[in-house]
C-alpha positions in Angstrom: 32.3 11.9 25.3 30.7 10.7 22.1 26.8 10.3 22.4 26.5 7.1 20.8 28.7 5.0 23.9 27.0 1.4 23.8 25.4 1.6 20.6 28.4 0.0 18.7 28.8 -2.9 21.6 25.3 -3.5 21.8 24.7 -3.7 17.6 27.7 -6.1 17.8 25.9 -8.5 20.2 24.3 -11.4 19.0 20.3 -11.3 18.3 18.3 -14.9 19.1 15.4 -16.1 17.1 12.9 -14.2 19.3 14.2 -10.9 18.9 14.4 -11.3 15.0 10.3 -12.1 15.0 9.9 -9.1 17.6 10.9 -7.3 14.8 11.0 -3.5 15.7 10.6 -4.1 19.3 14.2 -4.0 19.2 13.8 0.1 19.4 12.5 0.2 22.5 15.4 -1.7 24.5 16.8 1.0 26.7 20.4 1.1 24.8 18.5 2.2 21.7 16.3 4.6 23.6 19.4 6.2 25.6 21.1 7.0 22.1 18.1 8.1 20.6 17.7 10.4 23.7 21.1 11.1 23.7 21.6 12.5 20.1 22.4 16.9 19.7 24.2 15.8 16.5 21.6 14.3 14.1 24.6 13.4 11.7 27.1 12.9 14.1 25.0 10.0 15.4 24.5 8.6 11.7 28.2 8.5 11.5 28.7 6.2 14.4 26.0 4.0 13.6 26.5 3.6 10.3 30.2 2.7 11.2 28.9 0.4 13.3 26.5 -1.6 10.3 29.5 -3.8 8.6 30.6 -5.3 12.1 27.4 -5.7 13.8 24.9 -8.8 14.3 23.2 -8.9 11.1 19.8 -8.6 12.4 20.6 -5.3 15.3 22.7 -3.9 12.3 20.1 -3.7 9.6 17.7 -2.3 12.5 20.3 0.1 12.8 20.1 0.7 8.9 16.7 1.5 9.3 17.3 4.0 12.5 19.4 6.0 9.8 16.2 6.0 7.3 13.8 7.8 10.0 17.0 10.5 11.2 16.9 11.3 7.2 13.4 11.6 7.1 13.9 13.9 10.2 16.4 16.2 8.2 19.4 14.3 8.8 22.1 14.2 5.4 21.2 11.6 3.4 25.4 11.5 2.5 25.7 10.2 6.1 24.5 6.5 6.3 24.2 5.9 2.6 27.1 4.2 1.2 26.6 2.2 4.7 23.2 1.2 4.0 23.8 0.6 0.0 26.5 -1.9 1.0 24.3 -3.6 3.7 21.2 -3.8 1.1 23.0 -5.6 -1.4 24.7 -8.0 1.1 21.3 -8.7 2.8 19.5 -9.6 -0.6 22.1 -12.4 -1.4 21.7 -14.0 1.9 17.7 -13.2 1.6 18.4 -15.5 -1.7 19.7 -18.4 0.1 17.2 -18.0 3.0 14.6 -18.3 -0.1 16.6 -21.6 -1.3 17.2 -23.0 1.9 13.4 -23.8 2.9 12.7 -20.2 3.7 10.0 -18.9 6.3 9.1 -22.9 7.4 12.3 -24.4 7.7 14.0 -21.3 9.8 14.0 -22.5 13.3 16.3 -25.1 11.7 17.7 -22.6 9.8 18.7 -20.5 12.7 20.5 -23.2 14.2 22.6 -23.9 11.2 22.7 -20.3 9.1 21.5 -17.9 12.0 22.5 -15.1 10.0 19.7 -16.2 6.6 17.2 -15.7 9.3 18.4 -12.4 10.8 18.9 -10.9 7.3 15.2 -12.3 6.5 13.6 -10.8 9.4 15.4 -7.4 9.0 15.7 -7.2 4.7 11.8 -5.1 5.1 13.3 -2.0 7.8 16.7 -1.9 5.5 14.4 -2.2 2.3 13.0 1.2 4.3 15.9 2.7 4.6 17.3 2.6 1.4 14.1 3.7 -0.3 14.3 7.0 1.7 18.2 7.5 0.8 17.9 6.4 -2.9 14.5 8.8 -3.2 16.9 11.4 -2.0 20.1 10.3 -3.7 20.6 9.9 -7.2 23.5 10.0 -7.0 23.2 6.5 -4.5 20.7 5.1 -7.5 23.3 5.3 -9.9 25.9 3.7 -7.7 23.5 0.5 -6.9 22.6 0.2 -10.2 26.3 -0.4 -11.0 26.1 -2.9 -8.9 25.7 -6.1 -11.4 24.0 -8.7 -8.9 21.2 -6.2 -7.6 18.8 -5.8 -9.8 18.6 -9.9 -10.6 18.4 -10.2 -6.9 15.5 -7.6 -6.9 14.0 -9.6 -9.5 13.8 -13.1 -7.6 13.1 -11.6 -4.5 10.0 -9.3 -5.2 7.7 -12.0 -4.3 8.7 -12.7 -1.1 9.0 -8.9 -0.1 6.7 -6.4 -1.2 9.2 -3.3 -0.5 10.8 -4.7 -3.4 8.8 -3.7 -6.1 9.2 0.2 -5.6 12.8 -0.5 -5.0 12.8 -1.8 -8.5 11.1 0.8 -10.0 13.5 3.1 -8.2 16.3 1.5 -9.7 14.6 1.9 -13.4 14.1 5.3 -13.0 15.7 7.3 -15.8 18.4 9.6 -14.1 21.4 11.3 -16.0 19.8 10.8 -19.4 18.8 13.6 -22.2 16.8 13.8 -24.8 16.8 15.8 -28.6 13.4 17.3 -29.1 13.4 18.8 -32.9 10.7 21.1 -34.3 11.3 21.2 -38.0 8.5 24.0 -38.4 9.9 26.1 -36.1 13.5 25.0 -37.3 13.9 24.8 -32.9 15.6 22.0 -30.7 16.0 21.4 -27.4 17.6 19.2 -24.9 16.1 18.0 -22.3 18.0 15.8 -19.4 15.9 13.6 -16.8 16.3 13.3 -13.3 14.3 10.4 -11.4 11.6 10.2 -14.8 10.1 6.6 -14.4 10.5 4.8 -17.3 7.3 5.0 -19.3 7.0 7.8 -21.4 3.6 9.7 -20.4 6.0 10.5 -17.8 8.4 12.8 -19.6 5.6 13.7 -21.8 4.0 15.9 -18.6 7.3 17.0 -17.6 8.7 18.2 -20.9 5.2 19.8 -22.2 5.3 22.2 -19.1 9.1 22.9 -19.7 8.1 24.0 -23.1 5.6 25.6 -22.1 7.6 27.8 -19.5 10.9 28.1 -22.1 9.2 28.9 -25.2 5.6 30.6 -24.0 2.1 29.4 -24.0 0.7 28.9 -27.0 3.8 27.1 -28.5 3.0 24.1 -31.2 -0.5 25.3 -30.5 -0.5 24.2 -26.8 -3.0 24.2 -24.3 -2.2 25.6 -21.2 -0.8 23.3 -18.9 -2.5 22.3 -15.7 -0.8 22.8 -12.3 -1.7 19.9 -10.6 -0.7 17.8 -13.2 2.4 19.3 -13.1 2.6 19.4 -9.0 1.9 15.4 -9.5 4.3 14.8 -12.0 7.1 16.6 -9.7 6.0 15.2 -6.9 6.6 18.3 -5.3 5.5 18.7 -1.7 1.9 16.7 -2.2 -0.4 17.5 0.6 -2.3 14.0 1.6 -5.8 16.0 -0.2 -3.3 16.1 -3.5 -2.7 12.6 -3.3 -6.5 11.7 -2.7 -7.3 13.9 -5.4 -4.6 13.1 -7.7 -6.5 9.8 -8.3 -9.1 11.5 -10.1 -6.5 13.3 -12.3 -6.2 12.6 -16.1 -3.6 14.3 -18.3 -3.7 14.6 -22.0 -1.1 15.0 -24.7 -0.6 18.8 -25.4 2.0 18.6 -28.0 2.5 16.2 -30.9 5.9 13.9 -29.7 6.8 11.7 -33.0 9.0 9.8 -34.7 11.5 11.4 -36.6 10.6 11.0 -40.5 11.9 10.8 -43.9 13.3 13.8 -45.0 12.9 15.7 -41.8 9.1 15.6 -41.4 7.6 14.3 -38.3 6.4 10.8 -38.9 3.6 8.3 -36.7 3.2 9.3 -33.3 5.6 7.9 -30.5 2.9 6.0 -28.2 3.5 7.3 -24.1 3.4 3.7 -22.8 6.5 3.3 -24.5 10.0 3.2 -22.4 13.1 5.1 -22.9 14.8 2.6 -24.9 12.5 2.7 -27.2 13.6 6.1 -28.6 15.7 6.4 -31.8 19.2 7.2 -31.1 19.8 9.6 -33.9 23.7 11.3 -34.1 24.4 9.7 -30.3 21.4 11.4 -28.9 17.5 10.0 -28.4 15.8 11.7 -30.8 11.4 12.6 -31.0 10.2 15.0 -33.3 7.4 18.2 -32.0 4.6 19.3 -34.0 1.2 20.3 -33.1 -1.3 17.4 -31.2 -2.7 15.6 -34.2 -4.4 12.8 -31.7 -6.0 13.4 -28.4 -3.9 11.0 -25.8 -4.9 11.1 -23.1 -3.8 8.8 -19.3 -4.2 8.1 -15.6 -0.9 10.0 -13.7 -1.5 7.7 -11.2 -1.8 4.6 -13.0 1.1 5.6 -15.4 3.4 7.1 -13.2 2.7 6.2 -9.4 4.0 8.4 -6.3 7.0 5.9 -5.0 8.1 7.5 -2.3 6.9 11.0 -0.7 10.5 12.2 -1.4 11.2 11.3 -4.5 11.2 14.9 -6.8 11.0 14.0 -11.2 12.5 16.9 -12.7 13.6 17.7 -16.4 15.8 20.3 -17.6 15.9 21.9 -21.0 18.2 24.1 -22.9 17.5 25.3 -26.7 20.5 24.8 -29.0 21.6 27.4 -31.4 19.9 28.0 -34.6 23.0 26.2 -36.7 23.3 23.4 -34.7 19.5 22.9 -34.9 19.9 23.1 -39.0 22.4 20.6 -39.1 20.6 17.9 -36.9 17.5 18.4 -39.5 19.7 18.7 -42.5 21.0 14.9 -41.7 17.2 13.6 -42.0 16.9 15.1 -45.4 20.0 14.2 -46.2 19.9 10.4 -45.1 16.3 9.7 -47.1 17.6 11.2 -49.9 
């Protein structure tokens, strides 16, 4: 007999005002406490629940939602509940949005006799919010599939005052995922690519990450590099911070190791490419974004924890980086001096 029996009927039962302001006292009525107590299968019971989300009372469903986010957090698949809970989050912003345009928070016990579903979706928005910041910190696969979705990110946009989650939900979203990179160095007549998974948009970011991946690739000591340093690096990961990291991490200041520039006329590094800067702001040079290495010619230095902020505890920032053959390297150079002459 499946272990979830009741769970489906009861998410499909409509939820009353009171139990919407109870907010997560919903957990402790005994159906939800028999499944939880019931469950052998960790993803086996996401399945059914998250089956359950499309058809149930908006405000028990996206509860529901958030059940999934703590069973992932417990080591439950992330590839379980997400599509479920993606579906759900963008459905819940738009009727969050007319909630908002309807009166909002002092016109909804006259809302929940008219719309009762603007006040269930307001009341349970914050716990689904939850849960899809633990799946898309663990997905990004799930980030790149919401932020396909057109009418997100505007909704994230006009929503973010009214609920806070929202704000690392956006910067989730802007993370720069699936993207590379052309680092040149015309002294060394070396380039590399590097590709960025969950890199937040500012560029101090990938500036930590890709100095230590040059380090490691090409040896300390290359472009006249310091050493890097390994909490900076374990920071700039995010990977497995103890709370003392985090504490300490606020006393952390990086600095810029290696010169990243502009590319220049004839194939000479030009002004300095500031960190604060985003993504976009690269040159696109031959299809690729393009930054030029030398040696450090200013001393730049940040706040990691002003500049690039832990989102969420599981949320890893990675770079990869592969060198490209000598030729192709003396071709992408031999276009700059071609191009100024």
């Amino acid at each position: 007999m499946s272990q979830t029996v009741g769970i489906a009927q009861f998410v499909r039962q409509s939820s009353d005002l009171g139990e919407c302001r109870a907010g997560t006292d919903l957990i402790g009525r005994d159906e939800v406490q028999a499944f939880l107590g019931s469950i052998t299968d960790v993803d086996a019971a996401m399945a059914e629940l998250a089956a359950s989300l499309g058809a149930g009372d908006v405000f028990r469903a996206g509860m529901m939602a958030f059940v999934c986010g703590v069973l992932v957090e417990r080591g439950g698949s992330v590839t379980v509940p997400v599509d479920a809970v993606m579906e759900m989050t963008e459905r819940y912003l738009g009727l969050a949005k007319e909630f908002v345009v309807q009166g909002g928070v002092s016109a909804q016990d006259e809302l929940f006799r008219v719309s009762p579903d603007l006040v269930r979706a307001h009341h349970t928005l914050p716990f689904v919010l939850l849960a899809a910041m633990t799946m898309l910190s663990r997905d990004e696969g799930a980030r790149r599939r919401l932020r396909a979705r057109p009418h997100v990110a505007p909704l994230v946009d006009e929503l973010e005052e009214h609920y806070e989650t929202l704000y690392y939900v956006r910067e989730v979203l802007a993370l720069l995922d699936g993207r590379e990179i052309l680092l040149l160095d015309p002294r060394g007549r070396r380039g590399f690519v590097v590709g960025l998974t969950g890199v937040q948009d500012r560029m101090y970011h990938f500036f930590a990450l890709a100095q230590d991946a040059l380090e490691r690739h090409a040896g300390p000591g290359y472009l006249g590099a310091e050493p890097t340093d390994p909490a900076l690096v374990r920071y700039a990961r995010n990977q497995g911070l103890t709370p003392q990291e985090h504490q300490e991490a606020q006393e952390l200041i990086e600095h810029q190791r290696i010169g990243f520039h502009y590319p220049g006329a004839g194939g000479a590094p030009a002004m300095f490419f500031p960190g604060s800067a985003p993504f976009e702001a690269v040159p696109v040079v031959g299809g690729l974004p393009t930054l030029f290495l030398d040696e450090r010619s200013i001393h730049a230095q940040w706040s990691p924890t002003n500049m690039y902020p832990v989102l969420h505890e599981a949320l890893e920032s990675r770079v990869s980086l592969r060198e490209l053959p000598r030729e192709d390297v003396e071709a992408r150079l031999a276009a700059f001096v071609t191009s100024s002459g």
